[in-house]
C-alpha positions in Angstrom: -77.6 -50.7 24.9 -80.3 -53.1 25.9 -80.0 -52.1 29.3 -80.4 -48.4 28.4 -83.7 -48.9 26.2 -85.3 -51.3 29.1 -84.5 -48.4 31.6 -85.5 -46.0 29.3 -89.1 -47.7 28.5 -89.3 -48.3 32.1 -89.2 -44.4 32.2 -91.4 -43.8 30.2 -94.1 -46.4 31.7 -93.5 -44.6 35.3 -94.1 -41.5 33.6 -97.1 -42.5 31.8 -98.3 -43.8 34.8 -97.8 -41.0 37.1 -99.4 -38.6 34.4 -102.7 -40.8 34.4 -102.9 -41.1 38.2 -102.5 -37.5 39.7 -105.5 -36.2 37.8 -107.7 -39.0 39.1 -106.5 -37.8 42.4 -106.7 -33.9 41.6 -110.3 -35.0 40.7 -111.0 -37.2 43.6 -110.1 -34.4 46.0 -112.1 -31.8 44.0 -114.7 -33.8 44.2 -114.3 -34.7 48.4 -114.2 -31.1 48.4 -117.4 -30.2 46.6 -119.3 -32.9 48.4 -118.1 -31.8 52.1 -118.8 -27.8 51.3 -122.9 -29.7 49.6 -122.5 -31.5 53.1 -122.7 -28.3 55.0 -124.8 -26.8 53.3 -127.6 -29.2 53.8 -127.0 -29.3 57.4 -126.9 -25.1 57.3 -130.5 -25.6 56.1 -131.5 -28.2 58.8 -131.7 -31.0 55.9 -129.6 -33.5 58.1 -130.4 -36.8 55.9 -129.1 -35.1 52.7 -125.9 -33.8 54.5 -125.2 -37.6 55.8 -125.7 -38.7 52.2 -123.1 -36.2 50.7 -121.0 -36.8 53.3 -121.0 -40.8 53.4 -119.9 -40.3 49.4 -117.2 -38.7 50.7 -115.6 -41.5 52.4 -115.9 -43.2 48.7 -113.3 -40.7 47.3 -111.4 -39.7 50.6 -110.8 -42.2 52.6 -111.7 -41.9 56.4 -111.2 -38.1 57.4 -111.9 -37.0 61.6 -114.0 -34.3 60.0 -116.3 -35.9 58.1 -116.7 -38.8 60.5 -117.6 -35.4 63.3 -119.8 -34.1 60.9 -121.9 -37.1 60.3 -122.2 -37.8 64.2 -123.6 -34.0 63.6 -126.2 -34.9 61.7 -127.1 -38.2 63.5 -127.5 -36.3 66.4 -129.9 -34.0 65.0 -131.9 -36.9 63.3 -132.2 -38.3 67.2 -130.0 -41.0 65.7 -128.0 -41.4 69.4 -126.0 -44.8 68.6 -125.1 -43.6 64.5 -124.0 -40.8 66.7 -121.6 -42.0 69.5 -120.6 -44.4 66.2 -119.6 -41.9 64.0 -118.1 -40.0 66.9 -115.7 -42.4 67.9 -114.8 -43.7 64.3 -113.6 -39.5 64.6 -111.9 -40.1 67.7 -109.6 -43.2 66.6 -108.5 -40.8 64.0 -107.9 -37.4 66.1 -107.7 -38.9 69.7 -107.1 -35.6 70.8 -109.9 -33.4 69.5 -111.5 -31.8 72.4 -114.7 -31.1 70.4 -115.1 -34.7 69.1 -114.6 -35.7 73.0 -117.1 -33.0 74.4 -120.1 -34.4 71.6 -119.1 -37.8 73.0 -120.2 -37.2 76.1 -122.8 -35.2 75.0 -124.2 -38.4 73.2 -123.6 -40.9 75.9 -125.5 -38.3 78.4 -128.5 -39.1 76.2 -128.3 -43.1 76.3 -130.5 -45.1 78.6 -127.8 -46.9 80.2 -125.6 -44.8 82.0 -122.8 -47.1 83.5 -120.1 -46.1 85.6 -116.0 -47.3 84.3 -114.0 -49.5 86.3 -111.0 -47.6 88.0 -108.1 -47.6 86.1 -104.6 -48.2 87.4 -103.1 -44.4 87.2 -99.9 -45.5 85.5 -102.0 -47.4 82.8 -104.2 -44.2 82.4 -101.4 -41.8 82.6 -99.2 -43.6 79.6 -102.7 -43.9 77.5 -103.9 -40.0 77.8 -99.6 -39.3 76.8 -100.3 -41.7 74.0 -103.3 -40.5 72.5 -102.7 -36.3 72.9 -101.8 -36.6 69.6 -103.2 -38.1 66.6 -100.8 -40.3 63.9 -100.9 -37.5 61.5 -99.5 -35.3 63.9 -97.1 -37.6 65.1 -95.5 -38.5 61.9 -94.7 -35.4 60.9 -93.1 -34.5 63.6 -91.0 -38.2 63.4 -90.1 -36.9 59.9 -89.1 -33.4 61.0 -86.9 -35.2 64.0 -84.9 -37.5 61.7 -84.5 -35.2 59.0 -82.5 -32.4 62.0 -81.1 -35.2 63.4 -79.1 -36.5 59.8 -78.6 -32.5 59.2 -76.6 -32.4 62.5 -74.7 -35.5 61.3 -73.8 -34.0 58.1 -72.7 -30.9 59.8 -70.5 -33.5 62.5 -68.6 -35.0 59.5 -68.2 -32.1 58.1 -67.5 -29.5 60.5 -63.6 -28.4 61.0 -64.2 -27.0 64.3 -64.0 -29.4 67.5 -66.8 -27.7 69.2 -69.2 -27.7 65.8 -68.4 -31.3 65.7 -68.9 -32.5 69.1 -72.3 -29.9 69.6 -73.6 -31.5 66.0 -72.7 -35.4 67.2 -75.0 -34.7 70.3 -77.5 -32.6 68.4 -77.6 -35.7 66.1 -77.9 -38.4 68.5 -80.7 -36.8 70.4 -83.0 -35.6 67.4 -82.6 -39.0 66.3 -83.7 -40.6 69.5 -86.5 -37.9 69.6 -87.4 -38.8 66.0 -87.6 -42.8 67.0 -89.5 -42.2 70.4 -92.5 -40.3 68.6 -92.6 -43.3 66.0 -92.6 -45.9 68.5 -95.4 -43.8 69.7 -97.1 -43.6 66.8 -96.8 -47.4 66.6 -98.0 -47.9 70.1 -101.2 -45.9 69.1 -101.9 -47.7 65.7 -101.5 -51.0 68.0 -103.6 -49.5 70.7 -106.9 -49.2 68.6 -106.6 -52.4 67.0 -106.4 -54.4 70.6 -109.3 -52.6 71.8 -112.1 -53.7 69.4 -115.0 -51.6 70.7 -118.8 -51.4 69.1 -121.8 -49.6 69.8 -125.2 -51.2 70.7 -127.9 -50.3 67.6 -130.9 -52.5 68.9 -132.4 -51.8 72.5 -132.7 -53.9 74.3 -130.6 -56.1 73.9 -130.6 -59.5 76.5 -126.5 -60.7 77.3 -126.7 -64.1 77.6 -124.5 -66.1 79.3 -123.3 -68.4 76.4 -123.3 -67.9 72.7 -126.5 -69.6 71.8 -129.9 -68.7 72.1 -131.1 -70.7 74.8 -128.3 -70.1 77.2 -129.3 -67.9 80.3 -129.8 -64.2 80.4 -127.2 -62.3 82.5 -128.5 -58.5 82.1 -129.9 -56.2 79.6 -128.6 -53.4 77.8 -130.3 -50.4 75.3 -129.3 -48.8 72.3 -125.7 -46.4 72.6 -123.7 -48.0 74.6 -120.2 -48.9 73.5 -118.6 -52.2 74.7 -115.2 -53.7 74.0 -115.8 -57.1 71.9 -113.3 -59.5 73.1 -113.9 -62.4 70.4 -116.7 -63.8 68.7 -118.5 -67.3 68.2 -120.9 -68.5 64.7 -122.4 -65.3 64.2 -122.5 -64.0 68.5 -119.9 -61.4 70.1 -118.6 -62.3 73.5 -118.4 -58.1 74.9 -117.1 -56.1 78.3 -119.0 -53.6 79.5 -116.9 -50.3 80.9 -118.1 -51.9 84.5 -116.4 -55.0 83.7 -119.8 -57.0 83.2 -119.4 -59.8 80.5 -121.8 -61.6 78.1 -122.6 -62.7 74.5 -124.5 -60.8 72.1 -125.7 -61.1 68.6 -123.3 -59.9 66.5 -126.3 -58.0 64.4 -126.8 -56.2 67.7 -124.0 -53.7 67.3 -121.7 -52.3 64.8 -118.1 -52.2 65.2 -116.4 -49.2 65.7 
């Protein structure tokens, strides 16, 4: 009987507790709504600064969202605002790696940066697997992981089940390789959520901006860089970023110099 009024209070709680949260987040996405269609509208009307503001309040109530991180690149790039730009960009690529447009206005940015510096080759193998990897974005991909396991324990109920040799045997296989399909795309997933997190990247906000050879002021100077470009940050040192440049060139730079992506 004790048992039964604990369970039954711990009802109740869940209860209460659901009914409390989904309005806050019926309102929140009201609200992410109302400021994106304000967002647009500003821009509509050329006002760029006022659609940045309505839609940086956005990522208060949503969350990061591609969209809104495309959008603001938008408006950067109208305000002349080149690194907020590529910034804001790639913050939308990490989250829809395979957005043609978000791609296309990030080579539209870089085409408008001082520095234009060409990539190291990349082994084909290594670039093949990445481009696989990223053509679709985590979303996407764990839908369709949910979708895959679901037919593939469908088929397996219809295996045990099934009377028929032939039902049983086409269901086991059916099973087995929805399954495997459904693990494959996670491990995917997983290998793109891992991917972004090893490659720390930033953009360059002041220009220039002196590498130096050692993370201290008074260390030599190995080349300069401007405003826009995006390096990969490979570790850091009391308040200065050791960085790669696509070219391979390496150096330290004040960590106030860039902003992560």
């Amino acid at each position: 009987m004790i048992l039964k009024m604990k369970l039954n209070s711990l009802k109740q709680t869940l209860f209460l507790l659901i009914w409390m949260v989904l309005p806050l987040l019926s309102f929140a996405g009201d609200q992410a709504d109302v400021l994106f269609a304000a967002g647009n509208a500003s821009y509509a009307k050329g006002h760029y600064k006022e659609a940045l503001a309505s839609y940086q309040k956005i990522l208060e109530f949503d969350g990061q969202s591609a969209a809104v991180y495309f959008n603001m690149g938008n408006a950067s790039y109208k305000l002349a605002d080149i690194p907020s730009a590529l910034l804001y960009y790639e913050k939308a690529h990490r989250i829809s790696p395979n957005d043609e447009d978000i791609k296309a206005n990030i080579r539209l940015a870089n085409s408008k940066t001082s520095d234009q510096i060409e990539e190291v080759p990349e082994f084909f193998l290594n670039r093949w697997w990445n481009s696989f990897m990223l053509s679709f974005s985590v979303h996407t991909l764990s839908i369709w992981s949910i979708i895959l396991v679901l037919l593939g324990s469908a088929f397996m109920i219809f295996y045990f089940f099934a009377e028929s040799f032939l039902v049983k045997k086409s269901s086991f296989f059916a099973a087995i390789l929805f399954l495997f399909c459904g693990v494959f795309v996670v491990f995917i997933s997983s290998r793109q959520v891992s991917y972004f997190k090893e490659h720390r990247q930033g953009i360059i906000f002041m220009s220039p901006v002196t590498v130096k050879s050692a993370p201290a002021e008074q260390s030599g100077s190995l080349f300069v860089i401007h405003e826009g470009i995006k390096v990969n940050v490979l570790g850091g040192n009391n308040g200065w970023l050791r960085i790669r440049l696509a070219n391979g060139n390496q150096g330290w730079v004040k960590q106030a110099d860039l902003k992560e992506i």
